[in-house]
C-alpha positions, 0 to 999 in steps of 0.5 A: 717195879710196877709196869703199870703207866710205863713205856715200852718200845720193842723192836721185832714185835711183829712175830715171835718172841717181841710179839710176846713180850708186847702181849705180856707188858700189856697184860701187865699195865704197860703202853707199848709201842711195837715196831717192825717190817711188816705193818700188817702184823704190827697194827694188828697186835697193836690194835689187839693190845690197845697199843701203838706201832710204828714201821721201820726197816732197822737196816736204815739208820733213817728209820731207826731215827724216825722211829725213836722221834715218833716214839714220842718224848719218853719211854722206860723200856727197850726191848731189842727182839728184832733180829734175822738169821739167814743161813751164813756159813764161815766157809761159803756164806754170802756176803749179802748175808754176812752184812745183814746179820751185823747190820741188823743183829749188832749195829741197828740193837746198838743204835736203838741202845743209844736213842733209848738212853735219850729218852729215859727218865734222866733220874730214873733211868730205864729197862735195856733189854737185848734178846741174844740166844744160847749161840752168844755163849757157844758156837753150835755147828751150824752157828756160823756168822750169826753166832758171831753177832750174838756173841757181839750182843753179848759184848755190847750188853756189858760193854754197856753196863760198864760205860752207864755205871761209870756214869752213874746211869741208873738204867739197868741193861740185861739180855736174855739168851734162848735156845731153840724156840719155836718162832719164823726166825727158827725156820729160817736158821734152819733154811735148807735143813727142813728134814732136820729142824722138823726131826728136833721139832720131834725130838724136843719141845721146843721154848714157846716165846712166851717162855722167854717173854716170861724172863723179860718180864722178871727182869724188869719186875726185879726191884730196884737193888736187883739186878739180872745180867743175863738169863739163858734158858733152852729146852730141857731136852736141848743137848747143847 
């Protein structure tokens, strides 16, 4: 599949792996349209990319809304990046914490999933790709409640390509599962545990997020009889 005059929205693009994949689209022909918190970050790969930006707050169903009305009338790909990773253990995190993983990691990617479907090619379809992480097929010891709404994405990535087929929905939906990769969020799963990220840092070299915009991109490159459910890749020197 040719990217050249297609359309991609991506969520959390203002840092890390969407930034990437914003970057990578866009050296491939693509229009993409970046979202995020941070309207200082956004514009600034926007106007690196020759693109567009739109600021949203994925924690406000308002603006998730707005933000596909001001999409324009048609997109051919979502990438859904934008996720937070706050330190949330089972036996003593916050409940603050707890509602903001599921808002953001779970509800707001399965929002976007539903406004994107309206806005692809009705005959074509379009690309849905969901950025999971390795903890949506393992739970990590230090995994906590954000490992549970990764295995959340997981379920509604296949829950979603079970319900477009039984449509005949042409649109492919996959998710690419990372391990540790150097990005903010990293920094802030390890909130608290500094000496100990900075001794992995060490000890492994860690994914760069074009590692894994490298995997988006052949997902949506794959021809049209291919199609690619999900891609885990972790560091080579990564134990689990």
């Amino acid at each position: 599949m040719s990217l050249k005059n297609k359309t991609a929205l991506i969520t959390g693009a203002s840092s890390g792996i969407g930034a990437a994949c914003a970057r990578a689209l866009a050296e491939r022909g693509c229009s993409v349209i970046a979202s995020g918190r941070n309207k200082k970050k956004i514009q600034s790969l926007a106007e690196s990319i020759n693109g567009h930006f739109i600021v949203a707050d994925l924690n406000d169903t308002k603006q998730i809304e707005k933000l596909f009305s001001d999409a324009g009338e048609r997109i051919d790909i979502l990438i859904n990046s934008a996720g937070v990773a706050p330190k949330a253990p089972i036996i003593n995190g916050e409940l603050s914490n707890f509602r903001e993983l599921l808002s953001v990691n779970v509800l707001a990617l399965t929002l976007c999933c539903q406004f994107a479907l309206k806005k692809f090619n009705p005959n074509e379809g379009g690309h849905i790709i969901n950025l999971s992480s390795m903890s949506g097929h393992r739970v990590p010891p230090s995994g906590g409640f954000y490992a549970a709404t990764k295995f959340a994405v997981r379920a509604v990535t296949e829950a979603l390509r079970f319900e477009l087929k039984a449509t005949d929905n042409k649109t492919r939906v996959a998710m690419v599962s990372p391990g540790f990769v150097d990005t903010p969020l990293l920094d802030l799963y390890f909130t608290g545990d500094e000496e100990k990220l900075t001794k992995l840092k060490d000890e492994i070299h860690m994914l760069d997020p074009i590692d894994v915009a490298e995997s988006v991109i052949h997902i949506i490159e794959a021809p049209t009889h291919v199609e690619i459910g999900d891609i885990q890749l972790r560091p080579s020197e990564q134990g689990i």
